[in-house]
C-alpha positions as CSV (number, residue, x, y, z in Angstrom):
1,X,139.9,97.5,108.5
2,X,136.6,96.8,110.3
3,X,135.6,100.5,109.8
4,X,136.8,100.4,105.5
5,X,134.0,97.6,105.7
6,X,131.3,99.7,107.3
7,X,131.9,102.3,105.0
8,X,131.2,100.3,102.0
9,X,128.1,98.3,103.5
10,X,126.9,101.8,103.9
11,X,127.8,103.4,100.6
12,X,125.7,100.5,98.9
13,X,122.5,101.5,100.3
14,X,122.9,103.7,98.7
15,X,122.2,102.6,95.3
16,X,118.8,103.1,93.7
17,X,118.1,100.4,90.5
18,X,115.9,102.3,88.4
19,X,113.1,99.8,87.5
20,X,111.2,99.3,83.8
21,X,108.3,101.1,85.6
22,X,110.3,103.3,87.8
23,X,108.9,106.4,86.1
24,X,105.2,105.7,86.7
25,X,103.5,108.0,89.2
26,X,99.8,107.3,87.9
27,X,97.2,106.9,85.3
28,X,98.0,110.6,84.6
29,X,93.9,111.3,83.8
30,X,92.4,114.7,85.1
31,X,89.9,115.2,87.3
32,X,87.0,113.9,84.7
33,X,88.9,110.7,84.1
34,X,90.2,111.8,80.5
35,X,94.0,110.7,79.8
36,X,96.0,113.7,79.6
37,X,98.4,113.1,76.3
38,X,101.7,112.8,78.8
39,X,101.1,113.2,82.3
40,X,102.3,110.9,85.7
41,X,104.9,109.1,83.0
42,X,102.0,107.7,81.1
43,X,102.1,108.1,77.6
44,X,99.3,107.5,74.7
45,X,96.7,104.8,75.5
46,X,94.0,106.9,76.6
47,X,91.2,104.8,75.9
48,X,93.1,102.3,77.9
49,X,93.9,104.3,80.7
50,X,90.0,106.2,80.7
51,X,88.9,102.9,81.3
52,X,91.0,101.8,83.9
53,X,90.2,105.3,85.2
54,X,86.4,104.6,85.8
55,X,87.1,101.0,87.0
56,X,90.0,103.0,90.1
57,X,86.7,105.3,91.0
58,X,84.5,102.7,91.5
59,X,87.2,100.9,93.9
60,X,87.5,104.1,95.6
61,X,84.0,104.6,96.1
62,X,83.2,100.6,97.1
63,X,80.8,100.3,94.7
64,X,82.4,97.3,92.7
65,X,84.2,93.8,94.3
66,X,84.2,90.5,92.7
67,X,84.8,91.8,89.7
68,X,87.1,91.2,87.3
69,X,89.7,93.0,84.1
70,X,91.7,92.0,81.5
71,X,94.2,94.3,80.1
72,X,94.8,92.2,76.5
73,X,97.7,93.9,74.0
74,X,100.6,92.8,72.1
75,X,103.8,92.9,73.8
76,X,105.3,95.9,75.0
77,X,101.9,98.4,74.1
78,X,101.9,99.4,78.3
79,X,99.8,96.8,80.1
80,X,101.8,96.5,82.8
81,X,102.5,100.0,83.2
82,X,98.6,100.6,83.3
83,X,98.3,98.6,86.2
84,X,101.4,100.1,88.0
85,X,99.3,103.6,87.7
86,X,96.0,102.2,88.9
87,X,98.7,101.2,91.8
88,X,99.7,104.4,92.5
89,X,96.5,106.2,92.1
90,X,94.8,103.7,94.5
91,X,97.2,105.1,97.4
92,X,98.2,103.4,100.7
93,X,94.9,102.3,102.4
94,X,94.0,100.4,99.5
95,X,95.7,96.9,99.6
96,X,97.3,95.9,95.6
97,X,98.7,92.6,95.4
98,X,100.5,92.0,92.2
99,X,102.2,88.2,90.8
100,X,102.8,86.9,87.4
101,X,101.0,83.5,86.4
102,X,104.1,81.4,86.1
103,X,105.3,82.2,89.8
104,X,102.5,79.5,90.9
105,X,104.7,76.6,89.5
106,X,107.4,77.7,91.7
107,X,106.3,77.8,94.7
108,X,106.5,74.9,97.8
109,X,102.7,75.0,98.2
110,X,99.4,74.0,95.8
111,X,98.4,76.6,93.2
112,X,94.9,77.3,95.1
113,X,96.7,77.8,98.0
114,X,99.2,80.3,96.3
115,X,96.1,81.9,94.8
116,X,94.2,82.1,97.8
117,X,97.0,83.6,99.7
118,X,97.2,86.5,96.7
119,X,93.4,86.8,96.9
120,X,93.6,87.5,101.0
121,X,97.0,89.9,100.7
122,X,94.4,92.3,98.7
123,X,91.6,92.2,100.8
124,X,91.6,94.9,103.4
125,X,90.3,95.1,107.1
126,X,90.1,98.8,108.4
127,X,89.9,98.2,112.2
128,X,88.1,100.1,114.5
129,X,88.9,100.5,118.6
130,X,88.5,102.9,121.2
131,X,91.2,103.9,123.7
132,X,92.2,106.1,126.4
133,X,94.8,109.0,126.1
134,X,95.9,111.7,128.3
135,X,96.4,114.5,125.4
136,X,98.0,118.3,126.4
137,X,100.7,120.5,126.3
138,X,103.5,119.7,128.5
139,X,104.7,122.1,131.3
140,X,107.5,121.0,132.9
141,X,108.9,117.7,133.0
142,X,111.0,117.0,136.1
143,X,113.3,113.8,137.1
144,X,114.6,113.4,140.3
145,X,117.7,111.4,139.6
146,X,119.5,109.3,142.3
147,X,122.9,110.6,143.6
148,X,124.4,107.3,143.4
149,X,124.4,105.4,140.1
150,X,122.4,102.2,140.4
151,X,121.0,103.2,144.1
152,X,117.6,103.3,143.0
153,X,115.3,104.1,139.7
154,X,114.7,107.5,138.5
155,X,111.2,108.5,139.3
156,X,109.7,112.0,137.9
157,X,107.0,114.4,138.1
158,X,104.9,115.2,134.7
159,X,102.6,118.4,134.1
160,X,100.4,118.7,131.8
161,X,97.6,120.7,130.6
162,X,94.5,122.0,128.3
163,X,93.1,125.3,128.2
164,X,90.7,123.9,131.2
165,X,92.9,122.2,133.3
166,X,95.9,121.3,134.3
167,X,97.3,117.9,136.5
168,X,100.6,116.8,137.6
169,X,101.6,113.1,137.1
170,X,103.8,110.6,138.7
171,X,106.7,108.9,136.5
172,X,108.1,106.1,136.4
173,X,111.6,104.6,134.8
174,X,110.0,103.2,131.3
175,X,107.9,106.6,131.2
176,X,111.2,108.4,132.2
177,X,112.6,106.5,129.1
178,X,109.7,106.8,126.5
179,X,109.9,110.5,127.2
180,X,113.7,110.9,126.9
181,X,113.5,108.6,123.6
182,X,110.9,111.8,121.7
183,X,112.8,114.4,123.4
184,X,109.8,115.7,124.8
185,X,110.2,119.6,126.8
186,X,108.0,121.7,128.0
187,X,105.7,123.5,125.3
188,X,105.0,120.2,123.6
189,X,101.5,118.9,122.6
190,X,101.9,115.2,123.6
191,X,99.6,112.2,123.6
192,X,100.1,109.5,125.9
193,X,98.2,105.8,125.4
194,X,97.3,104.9,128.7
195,X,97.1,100.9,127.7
196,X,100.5,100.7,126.0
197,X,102.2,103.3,127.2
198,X,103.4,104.9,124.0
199,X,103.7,108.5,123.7
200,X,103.1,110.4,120.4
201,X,104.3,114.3,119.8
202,X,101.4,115.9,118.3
203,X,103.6,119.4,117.6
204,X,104.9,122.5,119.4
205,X,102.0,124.7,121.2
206,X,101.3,128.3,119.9
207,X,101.7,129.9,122.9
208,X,105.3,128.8,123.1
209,X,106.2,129.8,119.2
210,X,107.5,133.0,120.5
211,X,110.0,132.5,123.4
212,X,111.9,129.5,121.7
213,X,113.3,130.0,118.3
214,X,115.5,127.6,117.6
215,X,112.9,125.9,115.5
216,X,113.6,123.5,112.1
217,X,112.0,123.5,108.7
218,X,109.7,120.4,110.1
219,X,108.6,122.2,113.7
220,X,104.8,121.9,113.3
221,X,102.7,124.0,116.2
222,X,99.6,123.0,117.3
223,X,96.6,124.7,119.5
224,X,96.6,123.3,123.3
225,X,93.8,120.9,123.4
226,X,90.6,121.9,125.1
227,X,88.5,120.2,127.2
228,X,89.5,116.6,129.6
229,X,93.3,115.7,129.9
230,X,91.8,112.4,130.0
231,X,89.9,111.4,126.8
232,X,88.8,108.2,124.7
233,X,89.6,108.2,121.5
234,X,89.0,106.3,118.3
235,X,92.3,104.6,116.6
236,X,92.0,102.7,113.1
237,X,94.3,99.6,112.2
238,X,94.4,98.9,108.6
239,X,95.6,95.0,107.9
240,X,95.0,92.6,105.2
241,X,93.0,89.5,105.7
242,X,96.5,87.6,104.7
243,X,98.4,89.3,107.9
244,X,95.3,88.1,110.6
245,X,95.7,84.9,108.6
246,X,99.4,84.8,109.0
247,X,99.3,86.1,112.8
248,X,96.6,83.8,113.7
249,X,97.9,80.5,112.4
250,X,99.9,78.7,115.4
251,X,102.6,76.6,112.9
252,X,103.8,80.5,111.3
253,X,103.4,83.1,113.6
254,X,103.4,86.9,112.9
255,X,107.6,86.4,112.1
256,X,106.3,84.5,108.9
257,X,105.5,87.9,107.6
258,X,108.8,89.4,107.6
259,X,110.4,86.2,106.3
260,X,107.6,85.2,103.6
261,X,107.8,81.7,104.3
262,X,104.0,81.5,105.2
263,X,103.3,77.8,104.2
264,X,100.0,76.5,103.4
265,X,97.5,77.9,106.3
266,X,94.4,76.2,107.2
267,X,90.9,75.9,106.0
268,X,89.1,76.0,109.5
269,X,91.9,79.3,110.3
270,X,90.0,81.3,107.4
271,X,86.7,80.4,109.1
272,X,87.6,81.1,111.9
273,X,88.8,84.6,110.8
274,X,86.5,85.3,108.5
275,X,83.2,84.3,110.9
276,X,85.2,87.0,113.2
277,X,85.8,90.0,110.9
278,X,81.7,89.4,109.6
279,X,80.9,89.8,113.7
280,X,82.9,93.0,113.7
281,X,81.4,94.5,110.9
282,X,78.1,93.8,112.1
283,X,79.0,95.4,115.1
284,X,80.2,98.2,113.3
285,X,84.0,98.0,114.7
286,X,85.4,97.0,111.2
287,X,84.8,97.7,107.4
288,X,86.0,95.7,104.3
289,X,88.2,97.7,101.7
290,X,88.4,95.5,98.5
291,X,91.7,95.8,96.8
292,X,92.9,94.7,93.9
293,X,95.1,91.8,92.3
294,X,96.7,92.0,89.6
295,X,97.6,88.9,87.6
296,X,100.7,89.4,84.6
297,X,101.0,86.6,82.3
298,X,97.8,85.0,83.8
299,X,97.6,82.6,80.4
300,X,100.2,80.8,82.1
301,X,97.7,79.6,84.5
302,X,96.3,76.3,83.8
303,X,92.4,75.2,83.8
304,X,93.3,74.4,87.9
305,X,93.2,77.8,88.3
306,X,90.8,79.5,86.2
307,X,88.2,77.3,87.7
308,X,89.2,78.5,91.2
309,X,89.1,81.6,90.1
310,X,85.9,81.5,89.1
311,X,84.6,80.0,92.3
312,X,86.4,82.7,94.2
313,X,85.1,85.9,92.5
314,X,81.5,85.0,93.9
315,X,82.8,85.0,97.4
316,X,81.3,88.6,98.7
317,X,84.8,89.6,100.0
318,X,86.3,89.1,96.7
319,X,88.9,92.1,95.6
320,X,89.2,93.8,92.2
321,X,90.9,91.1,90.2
322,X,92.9,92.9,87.0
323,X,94.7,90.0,84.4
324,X,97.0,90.9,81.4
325,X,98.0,88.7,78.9
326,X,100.0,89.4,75.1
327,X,98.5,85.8,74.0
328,X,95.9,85.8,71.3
329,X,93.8,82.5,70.6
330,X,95.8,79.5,71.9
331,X,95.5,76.9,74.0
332,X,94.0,76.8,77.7
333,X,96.8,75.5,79.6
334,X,96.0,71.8,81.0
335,X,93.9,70.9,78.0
336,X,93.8,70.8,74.2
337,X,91.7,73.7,73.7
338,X,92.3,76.6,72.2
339,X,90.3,80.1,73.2
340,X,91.2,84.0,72.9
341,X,94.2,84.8,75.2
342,X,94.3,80.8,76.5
343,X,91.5,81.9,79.1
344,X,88.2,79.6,79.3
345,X,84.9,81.2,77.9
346,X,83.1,80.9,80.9
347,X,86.1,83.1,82.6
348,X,86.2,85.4,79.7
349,X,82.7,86.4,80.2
350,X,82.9,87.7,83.9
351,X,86.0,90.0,82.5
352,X,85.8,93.7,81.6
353,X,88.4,93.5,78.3
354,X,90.6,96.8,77.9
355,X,92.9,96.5,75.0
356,X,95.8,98.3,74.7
357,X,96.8,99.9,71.2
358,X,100.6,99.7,69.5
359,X,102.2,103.2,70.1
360,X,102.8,105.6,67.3
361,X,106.1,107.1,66.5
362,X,105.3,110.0,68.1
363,X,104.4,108.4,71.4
364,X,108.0,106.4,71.0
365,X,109.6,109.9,71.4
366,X,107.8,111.0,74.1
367,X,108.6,107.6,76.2
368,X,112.4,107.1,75.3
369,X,112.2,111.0,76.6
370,X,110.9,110.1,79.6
371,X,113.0,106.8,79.9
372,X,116.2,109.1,79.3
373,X,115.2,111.6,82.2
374,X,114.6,109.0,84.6
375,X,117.6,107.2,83.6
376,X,119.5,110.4,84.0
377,X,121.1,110.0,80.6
378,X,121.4,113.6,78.5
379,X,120.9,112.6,74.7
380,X,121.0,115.2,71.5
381,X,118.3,115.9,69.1
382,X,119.9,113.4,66.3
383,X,120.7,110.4,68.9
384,X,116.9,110.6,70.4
385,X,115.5,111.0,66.2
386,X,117.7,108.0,65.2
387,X,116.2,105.9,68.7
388,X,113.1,106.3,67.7
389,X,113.7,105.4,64.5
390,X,115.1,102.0,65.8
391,X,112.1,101.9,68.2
392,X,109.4,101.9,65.6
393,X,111.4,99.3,63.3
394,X,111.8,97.3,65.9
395,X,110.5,97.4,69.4
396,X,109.9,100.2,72.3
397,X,111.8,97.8,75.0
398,X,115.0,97.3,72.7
399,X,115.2,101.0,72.2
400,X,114.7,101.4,75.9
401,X,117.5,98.9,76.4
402,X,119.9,101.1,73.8
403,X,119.5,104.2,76.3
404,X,121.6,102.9,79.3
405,X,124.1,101.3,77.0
406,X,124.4,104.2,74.7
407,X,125.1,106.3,77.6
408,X,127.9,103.6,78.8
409,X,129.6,104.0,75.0
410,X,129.7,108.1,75.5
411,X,131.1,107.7,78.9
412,X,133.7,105.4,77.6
413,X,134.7,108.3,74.5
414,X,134.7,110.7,77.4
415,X,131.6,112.6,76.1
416,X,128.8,114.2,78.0
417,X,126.0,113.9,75.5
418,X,124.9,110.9,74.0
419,X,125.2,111.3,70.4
420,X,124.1,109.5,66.8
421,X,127.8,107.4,67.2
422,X,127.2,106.4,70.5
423,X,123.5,104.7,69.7
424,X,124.5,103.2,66.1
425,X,127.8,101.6,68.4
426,X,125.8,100.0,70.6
427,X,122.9,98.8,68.1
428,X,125.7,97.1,66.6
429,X,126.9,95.2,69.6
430,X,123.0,94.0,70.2
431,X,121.0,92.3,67.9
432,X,117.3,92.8,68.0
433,X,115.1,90.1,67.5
434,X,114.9,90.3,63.5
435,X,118.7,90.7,63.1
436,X,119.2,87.7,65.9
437,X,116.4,85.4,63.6
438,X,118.3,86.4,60.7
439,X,121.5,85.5,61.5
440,X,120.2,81.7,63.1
441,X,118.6,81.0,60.0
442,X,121.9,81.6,58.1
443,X,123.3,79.4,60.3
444,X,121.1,77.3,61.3
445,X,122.9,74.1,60.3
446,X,125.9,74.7,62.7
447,X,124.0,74.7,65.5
448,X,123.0,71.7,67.7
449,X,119.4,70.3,68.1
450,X,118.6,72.4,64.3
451,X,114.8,70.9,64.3
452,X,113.6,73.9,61.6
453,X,112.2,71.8,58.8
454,X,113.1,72.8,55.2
455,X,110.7,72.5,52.0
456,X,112.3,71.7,48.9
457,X,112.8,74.8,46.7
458,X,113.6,76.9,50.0
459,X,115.1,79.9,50.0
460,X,118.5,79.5,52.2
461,X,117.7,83.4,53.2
462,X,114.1,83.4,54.0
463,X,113.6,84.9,57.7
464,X,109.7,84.5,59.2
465,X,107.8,87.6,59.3
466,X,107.6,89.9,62.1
């Protein structure tokens, strides 16, 4: 029975959720930063995506920081997917934070605080140290082990060599151990840390490509080193300021990263950290890499946080900050003011605004094709016409919706293809907004707490307009 178990925990790990951004890969530009027409599942938008294009280059080539973006559209026109490609493009050295504005008022800490955290987790520190290593090929590994179990540790004999030298080294048991754990043999090109210990396999020499060919697909050979067995060596940590935060503040400790129950941390920790990471960059052992943040819904964020925002874009190791919002004018949260987008003017002039255009129905087809390939869901020519038909009369995310349930209704007729049937079934079952406003104004009356005022003379059928 306990084995049926293990079988299932394991089979679910399996699963993969396919996200509503699962098929970005990039901004899909080319090499001079124009937008390819459909490329890295980005479709249309390429004055949108050119733009964000120049703003990734000058992250890469640390010319901008403190600065800030605002991706400004009406819903469902790829804001969000414009960030996830700047994401992508950026790579893995460059830290990208991403939160939506209403996640602040969740949270068991202040809003600055929660801010201020975000603002840190996309600030990188690229960390410089020197170390020793003994780096060669291996040429025999021997272990002398005891003829009674237990009667005393296994001790060893390790030889090693460049195309200079060549030294033999005492082992002891954890060495013994590390070596067993890489399945290290002679011919390998090995690195050993002399300060922790830790022993990297660099590859398989040339010179021993020949007499041993039991080799895999991922056997990578390597030239014996030259010079020294014994060298020093430079090694780079990249970290964000967040994690030395996070490490460096006694009430958390580094497990608070794993968990994500960080708390509030310290003023005089920051300081502290921040006086420390200036000292090393003076001396030359660490550089700043400024990320970026990216802020959905940020008109959820209330005059609180727009000021601090504005405070922290001055500090010099501000990141990138990137904002979207589908708000037009309305009001700044936390007062009675209105602006455009609910962000304050003073804010609004710091921001680089890229807007983001409705798609056309040719662009519709080209997504929901996309969509239906990543959502492994074969579809004919009539069914993908007759979705895009229903995308462009009424939004791109309800047809997106239709695809997975479409494909449900043709596995349920025992069909492989998702046909014209299997689409109009299931745009039956769910209402889009228009039909679903319809239908409560017909009924309005029957439901509770009806507070949608009535002018004599009324229509009993008007709907609002969309």
């Amino acid at each position: 029975m306990a084995e049926l178990k293990l079988s299932e925990s394991r089979d679910l790990t399996r699963v993969e959720r396919i996200g509503a951004h699962s098929h970005i890969r990039g901004l899909g530009l080319d090499s001079a930063l124009e937008a390819r027409a459909v490329s890295e599942g980005m479709v249309g938008q390429a004055p949108a995506r050119k733009a964000a294009g120049v703003i990734l280059q000058m992250i890469k080539e640390g010319k901008i920081a403190g600065r800030a973006v605002l991706l400004a559209g009406q819903p469902g026109t790829g804001k969000t997917a414009i960030a996830m490609g700047m994401a992508k493009s950026l790579g893995q050295e460059t830290p990208f934070a991403m939160m939506a504005g209403s996640e602040l008022f969740s949270l068991e800490m202040s809003k600055t605080e929660a801010l201020m955290q975000a603002f840190r987790k996309a600030i990188g520190v690229r960390i410089k140290e020197e170390t020793e290593v003994i780096e060669g090929e291996v040429v025999e590994v021997q272990i002398d082990r005891p003829a009674v179990a237990g009667a005393a540790a296994k001790t060893g004999k390790l030889t090693m060599k460049t195309t200079e030298m060549e030294t033999v080294y005492d082992l002891g048991a954890k060495m013994i151990e590390a070596l067993g754990k890489e399945k290290v043999q002679s011919g390998d090109v090995i690195a050993i840390d002399k300060v922790s210990g830790k022993i990297t396999k660099l590859g398989r020499s040339f010179a021993r490509s020949r007499d041993y060919d039991a080799v895999g697909p991922q056997t990578k050979f390597v030239q014996c080193p030259d010079g020294e067995l014994q060298k020093r060596k430079e090694v780079v940590h990249c970290v964000t300021l967040h994690e030395i935060d996070v490490i460096n503040s006694r009430t958390q400790g580094f497990l608070a990263l794993f968990t994500g129950d960080t708390g509030e941390i310290r003023a005089e920790v920051r300081e502290q950290i921040d006086t420390k990471v200036a000292e090393w960059r003076e001396e030359g052992k660490a550089e700043i890499i400024p990320g970026v943040l990216f802020i959905d819904e940020v008109h959820m964020l209330d005059i609180e946080c727009f000021s601090f925002l504005n405070r922290a874009l001055e500090n010099e190791m501000a990141p990138i900050l990137v904002v979207a919002t589908n708000r037009g004018i309305t009001t700044i949260r936390g007062t009675n003011y209105k602006s455009p987008h609910g962000i304050p003017i003073d804010l609004l002039d710091r921001l680089l605004i890229i807007t983001t255009q409705p798609y056309t129905e040719e662009e519709i087809r080209k997504i929901l094709d996309i969509r239906s390939q990543e959502e492994d869901v074969e579809m004919s020519e009539d069914a993908k016409v007759l979705l895009t038909k229903i995308g462009v009369e009424t939004s791109l995310r309800y047809a997106i919706h239709l695809i997975t349930s479409a494909a449900l209704a043709c596995q349920k007729r025992k069909g492989k293809i998702v046909e014209m049937e299997d689409i109009s079934r299931v745009y039956q079952l769910f209402l889009d907004i228009k039909r679903s406003t319809q239908y409560l104004m017909e009924y309005q009356s029957q439901y509770m707490f009806n507070e949608i005022p009535r002018e004599k003379g009324e229509d009993e059928e008007t709907t609002p307009n969309f």
